[in-house]
N, C-alpha and C positions, 0 to 999 in steps of 0.2 A: 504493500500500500504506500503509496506517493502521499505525501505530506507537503501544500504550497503554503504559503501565506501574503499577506497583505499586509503593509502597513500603510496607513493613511491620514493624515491631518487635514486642516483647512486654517486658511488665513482670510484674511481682507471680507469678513464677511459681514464685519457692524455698516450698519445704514444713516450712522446719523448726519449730521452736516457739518460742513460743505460735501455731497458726494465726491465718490472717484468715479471714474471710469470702468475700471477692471477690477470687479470684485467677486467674490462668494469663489473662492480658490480654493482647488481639492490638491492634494499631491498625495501620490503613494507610491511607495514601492513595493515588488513583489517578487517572487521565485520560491525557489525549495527550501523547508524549515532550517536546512543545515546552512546554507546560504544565508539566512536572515540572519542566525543566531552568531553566524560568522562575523556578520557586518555590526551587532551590536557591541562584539568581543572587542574588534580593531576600534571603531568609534570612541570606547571607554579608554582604550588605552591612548587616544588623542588629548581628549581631556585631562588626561593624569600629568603625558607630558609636557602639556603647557600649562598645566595646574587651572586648570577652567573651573573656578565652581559655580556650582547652582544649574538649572535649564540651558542649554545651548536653546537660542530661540532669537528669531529676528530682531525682535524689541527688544534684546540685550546686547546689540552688536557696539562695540566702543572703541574707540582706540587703541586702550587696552590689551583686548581680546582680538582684532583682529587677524594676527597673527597666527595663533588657536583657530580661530574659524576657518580662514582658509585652509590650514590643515586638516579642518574635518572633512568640508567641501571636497576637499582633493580626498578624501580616506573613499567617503561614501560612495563619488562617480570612480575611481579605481577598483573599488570590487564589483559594482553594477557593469564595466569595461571588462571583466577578467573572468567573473563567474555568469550564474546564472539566474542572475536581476535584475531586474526592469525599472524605468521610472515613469511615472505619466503625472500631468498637470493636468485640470479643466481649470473655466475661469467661463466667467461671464462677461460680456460687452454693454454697458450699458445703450451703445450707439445702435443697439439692435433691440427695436421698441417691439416685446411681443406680442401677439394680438392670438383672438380666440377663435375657433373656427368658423362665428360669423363676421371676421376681421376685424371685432372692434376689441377695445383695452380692457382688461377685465383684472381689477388689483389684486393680488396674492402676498399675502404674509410675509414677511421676507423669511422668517425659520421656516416657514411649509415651504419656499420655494429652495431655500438652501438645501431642504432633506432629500427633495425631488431631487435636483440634479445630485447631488448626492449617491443616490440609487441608480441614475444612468452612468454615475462616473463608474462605480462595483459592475454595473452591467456588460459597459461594453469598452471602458479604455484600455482594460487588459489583456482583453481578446480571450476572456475562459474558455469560450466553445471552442478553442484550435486548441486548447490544453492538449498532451499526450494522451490517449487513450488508456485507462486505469488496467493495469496486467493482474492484479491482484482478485480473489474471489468477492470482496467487498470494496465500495468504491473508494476512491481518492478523496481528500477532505484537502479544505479549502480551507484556512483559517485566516481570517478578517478581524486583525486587532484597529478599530479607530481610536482617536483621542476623545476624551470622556466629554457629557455634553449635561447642562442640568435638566434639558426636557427629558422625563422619561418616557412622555407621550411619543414624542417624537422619534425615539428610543427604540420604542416596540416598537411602531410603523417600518421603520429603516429593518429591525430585524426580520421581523417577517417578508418582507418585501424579498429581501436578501436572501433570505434561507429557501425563497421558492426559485432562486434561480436555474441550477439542476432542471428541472421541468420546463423554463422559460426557454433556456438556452439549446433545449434536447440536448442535455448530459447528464442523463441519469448513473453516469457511473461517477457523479464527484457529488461530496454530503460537504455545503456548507455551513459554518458556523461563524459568527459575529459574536466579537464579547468589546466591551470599551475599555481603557486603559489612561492611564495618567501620564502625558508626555511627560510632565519631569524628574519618572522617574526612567525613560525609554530612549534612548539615542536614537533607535530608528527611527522613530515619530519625530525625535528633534532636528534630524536630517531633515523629513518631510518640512517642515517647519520653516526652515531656514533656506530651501529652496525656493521654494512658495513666496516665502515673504519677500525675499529680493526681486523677484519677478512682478508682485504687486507693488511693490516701493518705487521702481526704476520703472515701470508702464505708466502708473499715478504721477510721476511728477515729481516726487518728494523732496527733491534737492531743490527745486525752485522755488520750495513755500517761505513767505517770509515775514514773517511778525512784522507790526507798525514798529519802524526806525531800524530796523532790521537791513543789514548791506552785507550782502554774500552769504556764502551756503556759513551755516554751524558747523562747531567742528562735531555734533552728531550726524547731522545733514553730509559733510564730506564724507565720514567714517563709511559711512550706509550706502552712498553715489559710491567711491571704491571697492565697495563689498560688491556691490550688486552688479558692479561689470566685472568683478572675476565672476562671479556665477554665470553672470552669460556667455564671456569667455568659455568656458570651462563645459557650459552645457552645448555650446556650438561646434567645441573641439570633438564631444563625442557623438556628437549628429554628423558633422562632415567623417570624421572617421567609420564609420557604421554605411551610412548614403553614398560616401565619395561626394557628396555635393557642400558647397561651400555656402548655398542658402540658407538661415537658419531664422525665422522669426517669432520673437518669442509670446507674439501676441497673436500667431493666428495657427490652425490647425497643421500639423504635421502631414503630408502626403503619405499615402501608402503604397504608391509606384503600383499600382494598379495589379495588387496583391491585398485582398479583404482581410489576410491572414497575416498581414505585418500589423493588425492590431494587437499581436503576439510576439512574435516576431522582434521587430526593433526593439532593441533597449531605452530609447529615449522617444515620448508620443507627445505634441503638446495638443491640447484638444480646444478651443474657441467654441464654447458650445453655442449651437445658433436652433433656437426656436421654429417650431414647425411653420410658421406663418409670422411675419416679421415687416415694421418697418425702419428703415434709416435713419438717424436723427444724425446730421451732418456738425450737428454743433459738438458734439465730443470730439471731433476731428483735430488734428492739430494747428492746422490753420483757421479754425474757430476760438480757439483758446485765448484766456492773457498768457502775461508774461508769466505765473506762475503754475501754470496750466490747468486752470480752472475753467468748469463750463458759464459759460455767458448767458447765451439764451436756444434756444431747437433752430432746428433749419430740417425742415422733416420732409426726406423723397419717399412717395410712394410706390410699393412694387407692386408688379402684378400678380405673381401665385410663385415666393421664395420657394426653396426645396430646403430640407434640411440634410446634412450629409449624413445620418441614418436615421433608425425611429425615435428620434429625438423631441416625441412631443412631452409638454407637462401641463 
């Protein structure tokens, strides 16, 4: 019996004001137990030797630590490069106004819509239904450690949801299970974490916010602008490495070279998740923006009937 797991966090998912752009951000990674427990082992001993204490976590990146950090970064994408694990992003677009299938706006919760995509991110960014075929007389088990959440409504919904995948996916030979866990006490999850975050930091703008009397980035604001272009560095080195292509962008979906089964497959996925029916709102653009990349006002083009890249309704 094959034994995979998942680890999974989220970031940028608070809604209050001024909005971002790109938020409600999933990252996970995943492969075989031996593989994960591998990558927790290396991760801890980063920490030790640059004496990191507390959470590895975006909101703690400092000048301090940077050093440390980057060595975790490089720990985590060099065993995702060398063994047998994966990493995948979703993210939401705000510039992609969704609509209901009688085309008009219909408001959703922002936690019922975070849980949703949620459940598409487990569904399909990992590509389970191309998993190997279970050799064993009982099936393969799937293990879905997320970061702990206080809904427990929300909770159960995601687990069940979850646990019917097997039947969703026609893979009745793999038994999943979902349990939650506490990133600070998980390097996996803090990996998750800290990729994510950089990705919503450096998409949002974050170097260019600036307090009244405020002249030039802070030195957290630089700390975090550094951080987050080695990350992208680093996640573009193993997209060209893997692809051969030197395209890498970290705000829109990953190509799958016209192979459905490289949602498996590739080590690194980034997914733009886009709505079954959608309009444009031009004003998140960058050439709508100020100088600190802030939205102004809509500039809204209407489509005629979007598609989504798979069944990605919610």
């Amino acid at each position: 019996m094959a034994i995979y797991e998942i680890w999974a966090d989220e970031a940028w998912t608070h809604c209050g004001l001024p909005l971002n752009r790109y938020w409600c951000f999933f990252g996970g990674i995943m492969g075989p137990q031996s593989d994960l427990e591998r990558l927790d082992i290396e991760l801890s001993k980063v920490k030790s030797a640059f004496n990191i204490q507390g959470e590895v976590a975006w909101g703690n990146v400092r000048g301090r630590n940077l050093n440390g950090y980057r060595a975790f970064v490089d720990c985590a994408l060099d065993l995702i490069q060398r063994t047998d694990l994966r990493f995948r992003q979703v993210f939401l677009d705000r510039s992609l106004i969704r609509l209901n299938e009688q085309g008009t706006i219909t408001p959703i919760a922002d936690l019922d819509l975070q849980y949703r995509i949620y459940y598409q991110f487990l569904k399909h960014a990992f590509g389970l239904r191309f998993l190997p075929p279970a050799k064993g007389p009982g099936p393969d088990r799937v293990l879905i450690r997320l970061d702990d959440h206080s809904s427990q409504r929300h909770k159960r919904d995601l687990e069940t949801f979850v646990t019917g995948l097997p039947g969703t996916l026609g893979r009745r030979d793999l038994d999943v299970e979902v349990t939650f866990r506490d990133s600070a006490k998980s390097c996996r999850l803090q990996a998750c974490d800290l990729l994510i975050g950089a990705a919503g930091s450096h998409g949002n703008k974050a170097h260019l916010r600036r307090a009244p009397n405020q002249r030039g980035k802070t030195p957290k604001q630089q700390v975090r602008y550094e951080m987050a272009k080695y990350v992208y560095n680093k996640l573009r080195a193993l997209d060209a490495s893997e692809r051969g292509s030197a395209a890498f962008n970290w705000f829109e979906s990953t190509g799958l070279s016209g192979q459905i089964r490289n949602l498996f497959d590739y080590k690194l996925r980034i997914w733009k998740f886009k709505p079954a029916l959608y309009h444009i709102d031009k004003g998140w653009q960058n050439d709508h923006l100020d100088k600190q990349g802030r939205y102004q006002a809509a500039d809204i083009t209407i489509l005629p009937s979007p598609q989504p890249d798979l069944d990605e309704t919610f």
